[in-house]
C-alpha positions as CSV (number, residue, x, y, z in Angstrom):
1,X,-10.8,-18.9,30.9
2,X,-11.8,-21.9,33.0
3,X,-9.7,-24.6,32.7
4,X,-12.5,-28.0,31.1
5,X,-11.5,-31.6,31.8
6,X,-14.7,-33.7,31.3
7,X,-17.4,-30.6,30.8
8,X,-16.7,-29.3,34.4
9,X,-14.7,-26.2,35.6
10,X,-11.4,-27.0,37.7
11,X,-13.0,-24.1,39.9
12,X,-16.5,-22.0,40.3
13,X,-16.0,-20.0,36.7
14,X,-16.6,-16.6,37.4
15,X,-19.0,-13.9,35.5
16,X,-15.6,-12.9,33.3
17,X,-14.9,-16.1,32.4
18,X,-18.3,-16.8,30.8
19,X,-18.2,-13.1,29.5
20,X,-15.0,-14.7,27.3
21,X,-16.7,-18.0,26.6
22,X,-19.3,-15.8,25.0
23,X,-16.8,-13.2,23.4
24,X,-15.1,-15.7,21.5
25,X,-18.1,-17.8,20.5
26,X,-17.1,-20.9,22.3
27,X,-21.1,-20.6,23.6
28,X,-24.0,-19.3,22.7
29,X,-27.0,-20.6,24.9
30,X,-27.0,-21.0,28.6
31,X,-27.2,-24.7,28.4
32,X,-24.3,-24.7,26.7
33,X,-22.6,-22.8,29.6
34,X,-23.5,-25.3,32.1
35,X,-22.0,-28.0,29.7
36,X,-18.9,-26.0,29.5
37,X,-18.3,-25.1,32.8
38,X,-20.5,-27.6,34.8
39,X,-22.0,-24.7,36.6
40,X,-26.0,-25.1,38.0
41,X,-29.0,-23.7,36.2
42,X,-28.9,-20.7,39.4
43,X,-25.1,-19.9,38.8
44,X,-25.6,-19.1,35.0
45,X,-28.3,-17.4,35.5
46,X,-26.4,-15.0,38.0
47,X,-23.7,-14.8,35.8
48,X,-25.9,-13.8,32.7
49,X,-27.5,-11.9,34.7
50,X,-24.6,-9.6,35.7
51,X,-23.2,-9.7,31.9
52,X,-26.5,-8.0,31.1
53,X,-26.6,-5.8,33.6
54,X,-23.4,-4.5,32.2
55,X,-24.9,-4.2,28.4
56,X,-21.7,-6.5,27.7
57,X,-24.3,-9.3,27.0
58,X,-28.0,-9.4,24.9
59,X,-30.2,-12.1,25.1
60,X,-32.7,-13.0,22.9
61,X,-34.8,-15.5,21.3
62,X,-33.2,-16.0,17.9
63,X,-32.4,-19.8,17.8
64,X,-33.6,-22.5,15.7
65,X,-36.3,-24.2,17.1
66,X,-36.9,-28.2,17.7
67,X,-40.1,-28.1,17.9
68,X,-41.1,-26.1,21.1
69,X,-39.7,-22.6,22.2
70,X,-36.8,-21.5,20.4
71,X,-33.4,-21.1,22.0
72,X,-32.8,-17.7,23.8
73,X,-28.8,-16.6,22.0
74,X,-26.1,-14.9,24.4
75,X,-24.5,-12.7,22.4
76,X,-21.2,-10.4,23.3
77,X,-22.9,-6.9,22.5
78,X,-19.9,-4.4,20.5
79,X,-21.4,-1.9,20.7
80,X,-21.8,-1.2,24.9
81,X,-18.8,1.0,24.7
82,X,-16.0,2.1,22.6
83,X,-12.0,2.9,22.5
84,X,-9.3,4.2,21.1
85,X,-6.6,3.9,18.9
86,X,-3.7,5.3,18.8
87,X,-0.3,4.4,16.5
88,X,2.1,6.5,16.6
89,X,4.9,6.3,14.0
90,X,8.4,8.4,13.2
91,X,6.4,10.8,11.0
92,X,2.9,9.3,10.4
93,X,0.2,8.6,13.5
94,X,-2.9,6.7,13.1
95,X,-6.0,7.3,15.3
96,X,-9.1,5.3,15.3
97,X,-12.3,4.9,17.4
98,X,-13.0,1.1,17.3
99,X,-16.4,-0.6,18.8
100,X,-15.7,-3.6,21.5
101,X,-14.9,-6.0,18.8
102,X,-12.1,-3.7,17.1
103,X,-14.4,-2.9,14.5
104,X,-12.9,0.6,13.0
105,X,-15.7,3.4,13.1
106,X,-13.8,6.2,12.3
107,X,-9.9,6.6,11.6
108,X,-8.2,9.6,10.3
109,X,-4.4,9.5,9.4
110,X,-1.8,12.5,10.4
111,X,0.9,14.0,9.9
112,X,3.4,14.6,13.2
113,X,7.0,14.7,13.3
114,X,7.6,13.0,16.6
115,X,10.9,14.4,16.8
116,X,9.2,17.8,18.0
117,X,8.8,15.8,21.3
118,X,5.8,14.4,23.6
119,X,4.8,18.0,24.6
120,X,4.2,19.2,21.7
121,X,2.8,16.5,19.4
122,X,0.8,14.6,22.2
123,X,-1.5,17.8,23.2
124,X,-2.3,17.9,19.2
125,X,-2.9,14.4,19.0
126,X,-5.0,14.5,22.1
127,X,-6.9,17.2,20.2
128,X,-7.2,15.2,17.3
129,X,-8.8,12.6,19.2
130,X,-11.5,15.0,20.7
131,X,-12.7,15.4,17.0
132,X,-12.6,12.0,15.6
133,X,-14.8,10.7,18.7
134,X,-17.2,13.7,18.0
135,X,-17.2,12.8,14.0
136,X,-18.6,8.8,15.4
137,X,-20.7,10.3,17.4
138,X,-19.5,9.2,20.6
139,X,-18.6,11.7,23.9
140,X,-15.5,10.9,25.7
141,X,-17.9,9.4,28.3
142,X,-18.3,6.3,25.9
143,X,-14.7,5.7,26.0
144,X,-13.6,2.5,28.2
145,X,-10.3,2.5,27.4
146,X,-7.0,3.8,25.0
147,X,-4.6,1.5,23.1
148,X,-1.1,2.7,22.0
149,X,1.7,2.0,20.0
150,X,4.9,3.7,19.3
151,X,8.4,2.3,17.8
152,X,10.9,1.4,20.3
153,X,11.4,-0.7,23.5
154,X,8.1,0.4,25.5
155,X,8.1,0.2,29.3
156,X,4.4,-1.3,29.7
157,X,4.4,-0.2,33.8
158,X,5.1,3.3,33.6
159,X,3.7,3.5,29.6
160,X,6.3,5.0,27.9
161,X,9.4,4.7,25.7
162,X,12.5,3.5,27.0
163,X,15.7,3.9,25.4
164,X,14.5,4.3,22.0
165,X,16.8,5.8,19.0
166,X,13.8,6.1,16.9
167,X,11.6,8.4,19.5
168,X,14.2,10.5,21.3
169,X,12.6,12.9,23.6
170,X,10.3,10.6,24.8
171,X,12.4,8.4,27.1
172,X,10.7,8.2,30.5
173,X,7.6,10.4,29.5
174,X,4.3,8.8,30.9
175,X,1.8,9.3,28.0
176,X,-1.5,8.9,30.1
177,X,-1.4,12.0,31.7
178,X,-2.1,13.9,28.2
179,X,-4.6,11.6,27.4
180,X,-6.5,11.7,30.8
181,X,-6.8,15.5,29.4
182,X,-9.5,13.8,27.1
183,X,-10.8,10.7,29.0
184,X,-10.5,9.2,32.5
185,X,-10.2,5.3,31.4
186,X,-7.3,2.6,31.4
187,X,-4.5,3.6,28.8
188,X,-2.2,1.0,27.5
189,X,1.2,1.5,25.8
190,X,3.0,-1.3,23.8
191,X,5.8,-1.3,20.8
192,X,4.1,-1.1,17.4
193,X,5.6,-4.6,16.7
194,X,3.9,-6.5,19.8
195,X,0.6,-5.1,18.7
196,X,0.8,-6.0,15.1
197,X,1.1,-9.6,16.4
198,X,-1.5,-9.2,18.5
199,X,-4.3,-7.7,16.0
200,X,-3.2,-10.9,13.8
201,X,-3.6,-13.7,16.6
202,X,-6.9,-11.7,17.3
203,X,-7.9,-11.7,13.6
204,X,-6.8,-14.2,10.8
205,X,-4.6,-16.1,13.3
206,X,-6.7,-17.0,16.0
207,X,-6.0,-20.6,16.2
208,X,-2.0,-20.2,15.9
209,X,-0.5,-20.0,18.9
210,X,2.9,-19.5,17.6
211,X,3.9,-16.3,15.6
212,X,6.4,-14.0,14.4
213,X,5.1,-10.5,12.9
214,X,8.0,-8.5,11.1
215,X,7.8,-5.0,10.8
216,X,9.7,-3.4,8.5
217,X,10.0,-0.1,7.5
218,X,12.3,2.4,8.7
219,X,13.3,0.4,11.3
220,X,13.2,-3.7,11.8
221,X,11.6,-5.0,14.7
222,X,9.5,-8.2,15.2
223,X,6.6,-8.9,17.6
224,X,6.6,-12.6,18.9
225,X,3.7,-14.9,19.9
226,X,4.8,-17.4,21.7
227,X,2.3,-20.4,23.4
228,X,-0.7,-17.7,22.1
229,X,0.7,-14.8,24.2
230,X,3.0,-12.0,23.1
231,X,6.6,-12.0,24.7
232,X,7.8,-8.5,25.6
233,X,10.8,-10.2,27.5
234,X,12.4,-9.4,30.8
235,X,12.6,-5.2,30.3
236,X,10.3,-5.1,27.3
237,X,13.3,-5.4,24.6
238,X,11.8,-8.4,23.1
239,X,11.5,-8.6,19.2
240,X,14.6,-5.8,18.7
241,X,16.1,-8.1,16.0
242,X,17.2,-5.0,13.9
243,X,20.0,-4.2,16.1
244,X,21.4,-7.6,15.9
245,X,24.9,-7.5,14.8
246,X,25.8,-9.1,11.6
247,X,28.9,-10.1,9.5
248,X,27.7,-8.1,6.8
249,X,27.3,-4.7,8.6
250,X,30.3,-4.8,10.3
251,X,31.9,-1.7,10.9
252,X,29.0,0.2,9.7
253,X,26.9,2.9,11.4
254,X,23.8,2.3,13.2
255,X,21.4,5.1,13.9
256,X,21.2,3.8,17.3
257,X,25.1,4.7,18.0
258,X,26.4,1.4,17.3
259,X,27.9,-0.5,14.7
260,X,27.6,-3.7,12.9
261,X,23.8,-3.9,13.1
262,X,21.8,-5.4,11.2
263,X,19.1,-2.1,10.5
264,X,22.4,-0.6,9.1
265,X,22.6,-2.9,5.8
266,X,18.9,-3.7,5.2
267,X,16.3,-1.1,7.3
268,X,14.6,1.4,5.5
269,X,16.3,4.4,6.6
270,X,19.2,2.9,4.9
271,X,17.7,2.0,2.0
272,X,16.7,6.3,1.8
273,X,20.3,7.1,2.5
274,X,21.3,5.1,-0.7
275,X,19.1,6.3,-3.3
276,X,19.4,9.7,-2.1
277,X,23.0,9.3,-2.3
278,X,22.3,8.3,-6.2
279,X,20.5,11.4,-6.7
280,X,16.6,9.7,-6.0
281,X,14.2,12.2,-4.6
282,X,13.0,9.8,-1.7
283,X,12.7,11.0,1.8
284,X,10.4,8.1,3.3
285,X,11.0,3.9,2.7
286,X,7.3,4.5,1.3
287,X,9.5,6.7,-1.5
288,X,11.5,3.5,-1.7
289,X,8.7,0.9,-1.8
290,X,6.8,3.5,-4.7
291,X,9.7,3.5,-7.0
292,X,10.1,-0.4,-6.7
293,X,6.7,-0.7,-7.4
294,X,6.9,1.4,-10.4
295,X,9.6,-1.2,-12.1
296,X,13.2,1.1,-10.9
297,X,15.8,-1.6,-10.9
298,X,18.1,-0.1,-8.6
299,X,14.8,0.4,-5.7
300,X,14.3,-3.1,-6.3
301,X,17.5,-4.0,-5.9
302,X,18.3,-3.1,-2.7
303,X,14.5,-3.9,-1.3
304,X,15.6,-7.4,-2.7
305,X,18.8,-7.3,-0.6
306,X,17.8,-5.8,2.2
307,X,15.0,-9.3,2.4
308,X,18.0,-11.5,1.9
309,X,20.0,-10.0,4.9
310,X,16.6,-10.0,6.9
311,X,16.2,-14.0,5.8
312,X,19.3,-14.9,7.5
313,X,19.1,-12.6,10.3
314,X,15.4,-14.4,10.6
315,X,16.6,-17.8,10.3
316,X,18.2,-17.8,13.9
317,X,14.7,-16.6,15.0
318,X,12.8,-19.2,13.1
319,X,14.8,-22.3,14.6
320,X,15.0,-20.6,18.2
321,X,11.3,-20.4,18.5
322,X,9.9,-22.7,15.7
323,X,6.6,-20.6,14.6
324,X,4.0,-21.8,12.6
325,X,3.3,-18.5,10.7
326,X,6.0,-15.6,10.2
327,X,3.6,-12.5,9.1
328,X,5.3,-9.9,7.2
329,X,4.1,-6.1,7.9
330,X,5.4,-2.9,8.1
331,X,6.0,0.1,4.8
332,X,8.4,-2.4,3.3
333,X,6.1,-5.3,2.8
334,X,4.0,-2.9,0.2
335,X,6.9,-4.7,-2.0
336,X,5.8,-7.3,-0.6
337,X,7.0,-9.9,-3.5
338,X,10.2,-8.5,-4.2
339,X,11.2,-7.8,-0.3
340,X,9.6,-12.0,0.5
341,X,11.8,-13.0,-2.7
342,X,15.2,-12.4,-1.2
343,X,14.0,-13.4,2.2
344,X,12.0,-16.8,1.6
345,X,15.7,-17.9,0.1
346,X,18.1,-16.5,2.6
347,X,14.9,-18.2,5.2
348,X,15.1,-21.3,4.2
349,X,18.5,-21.8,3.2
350,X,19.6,-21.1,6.4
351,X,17.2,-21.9,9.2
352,X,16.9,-26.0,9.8
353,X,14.7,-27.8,7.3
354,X,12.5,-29.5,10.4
355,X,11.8,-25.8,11.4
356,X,10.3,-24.4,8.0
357,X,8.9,-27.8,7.0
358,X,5.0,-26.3,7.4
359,X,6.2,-22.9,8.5
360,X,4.3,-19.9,5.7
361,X,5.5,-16.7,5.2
362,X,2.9,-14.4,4.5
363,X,1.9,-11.0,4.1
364,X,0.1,-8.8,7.3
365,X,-3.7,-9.1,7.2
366,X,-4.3,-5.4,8.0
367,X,-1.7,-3.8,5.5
368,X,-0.8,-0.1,7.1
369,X,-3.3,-0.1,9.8
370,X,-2.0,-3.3,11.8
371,X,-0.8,-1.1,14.3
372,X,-4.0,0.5,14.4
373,X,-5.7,-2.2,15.1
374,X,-3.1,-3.5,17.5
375,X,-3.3,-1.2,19.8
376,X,-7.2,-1.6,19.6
377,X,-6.8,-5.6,20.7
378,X,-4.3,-4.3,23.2
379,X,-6.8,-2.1,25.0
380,X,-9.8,-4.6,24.4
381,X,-7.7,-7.3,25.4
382,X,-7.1,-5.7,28.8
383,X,-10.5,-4.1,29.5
384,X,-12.3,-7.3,28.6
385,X,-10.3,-9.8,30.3
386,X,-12.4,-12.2,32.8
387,X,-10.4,-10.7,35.4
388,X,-11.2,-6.9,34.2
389,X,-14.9,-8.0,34.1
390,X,-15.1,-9.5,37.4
391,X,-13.3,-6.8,39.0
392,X,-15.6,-4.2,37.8
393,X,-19.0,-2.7,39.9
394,X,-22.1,-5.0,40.1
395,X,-20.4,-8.1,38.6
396,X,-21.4,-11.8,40.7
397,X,-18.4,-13.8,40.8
């Protein structure tokens, strides 16, 4: 986006960048362009022009009028194209066909054990796919792009999981080759956690620029918004606070090899192993979370405690990068109010009082299809940047 100081562009703002003015509803009339961007009367004009040209942009006479003709409205049209979605979890995978504002048009929810391995759940999924785009009516033809999530450190260049104990089998297997089966557009890849963060900063968080999304289910992992962007880190291993070692899991088993971590006293999976061990017929966290949820003391219990060791854990987070908002997500939070219990008072009793003075804990906007949604922004967020738009065919800079 162009950078304003006094209603006029540092530079010549391109056909993308008023495509995003108009996206986000900064402006809705051509005069308003020019006062935005300081562009002439000829430039906008060129630049709507092209938008239109695209079907990315309507105009129409729809405005209020003074007194004379009424104001012709630029609106960002959703429904030039679609994409898909794509989350794929330990057990569970969410698929969605979203118009160009993430609006969901048809989802469907499925059952694949992702421990069979990439050739063998991803054709299915790909197949799956096929029939959800023909159940909203779309051919693959419509499709500008694919967004996908997965658990696990997620190398964004070669899209794919890297080093992941949660999706073993996977490491170093490019995903966009089984989807180019279906489609021939851009397909991203991202950890579940980075795109939960993203489908809130897109959504009910639009104006915070600083953000922590927890997900917690099986596994623990964060996604992390940082000066409005989402920080993957130097290899993409950003946000892994679950494997944090802590005083309180020391000595104990991690599913990743280790020991000491902190997914060993307070993630989901170990939650399972302990009721299980008492006899509980549980086999998911969602097991877990339903028995809580029902009034069982001893499910509470340790959803309770596990929040409490994710509190402190947090707490090093929270005065490290100071967010506004923490979000809390994931098949945990559905206990949200016992899980937020014990963490709110391990938070705040251990991260610095300046740092939580205005900071809210609260629950994900999306429930269980943040990720679904995430990977949505992810795509959209890519195919629909200024520079995306300006680099396409027929476009005037």
């Amino acid at each position: 986006m162009p950078v304003i100081r006094g209603g006029t562009a540092k530079s010549p703002t391109t056909a993308g960048e008023v495509f995003a003015l108009i996206r986000d509803g900064v402006v809705t009339t051509r005069t308003e362009v020019r006062r935005a961007t300081g562009l002439s009367r000829t430039a906008v004009a060129a630049r709507v022009a092209a938008l239109t040209a695209r079907g990315l942009v309507t105009e129409r006479e729809e405005g209020a009028s003074t007194g004379g003709r009424p104001p012709t409205l630029l609106r960002f049209d959703a429904d030039a194209g679609v994409v898909l979605a794509v989350a794929i979890g330990r057990s569970r995978t969410h698929l969605a066909v979203t118009n160009l504002a993430g609006a969901i048009g048809a989802h469907t929810d499925i059952e694949l054990d992702t421990a069979a391995g990439p050739d063998v759940v991803m054709p299915d999924l790909v197949k799956r796919l096929d029939a959800l785009l023909a159940e909203s009516g779309h051919a693959p033809s419509a499709v500008l792009g694919v967004g996908v999530s997965m658990p696990g450190t997620v190398d964004q260049v070669r899209g794919c999981s890297l080093d992941s104990p949660v999706m073993r089998g996977w490491d170093g297997v490019a995903l966009e080759p089984y989807l180019h089966a279906l489609i021939a557009s851009p397909v991203l890849v991202d950890n579940d956690a980075n795109v939960m963060a993203l489908a809130e900063r897109r959504g009910e968080y639009r104006s915070v620029d600083d953000l922590l999304f927890l997900k917690l289910s099986t596994g623990l992992g964060a996604g992390i918004i940082s000066g409005g962007a989402v920080q993957r880190g130097a290899v993409g291993a950003a946000g892994e606070f679950g494997h944090n070692k802590v005083g309180a899991a020391q000595g104990l088993p991690c599913r990743c090899g280790d020991t000491g971590c902190l997914e060993a006293i307070a993630g989901g999976w170990t939650l399972v192993r302990a009721l299980a061990q008492q006899g509980h017929p549980v086999g998911h966290v969602r097991d877990v979370v339903e028995l809580a949820n029902r009034g069982d003391a001893e499910a509470r219990r340790l959803i309770r405690e596990s929040g409490r060791h994710i509190g402190e854990a947090l707490a090093a987070a929270v005065n490290l990068l100071n967010p506004a908002v923490v979000v809390v997500g994931g098949d945990m939070a559905r206990a949200y109010d016992i899980l937020v219990a014990g963490l709110r008072e391990a938070l705040y009793g251990n991260a610095t009082a300046l740092a939580t003075r205005t900071l809210r804990v609260v629950p994900s906007t999306h429930g269980d299809r943040s990720a679904v949604h995430g990977s949505a922004a992810l795509i959209l967020d890519h195919i629909l940047s200024p520079a995306a738009i300006d680099a396409a065919p027929a476009v005037s800079r």
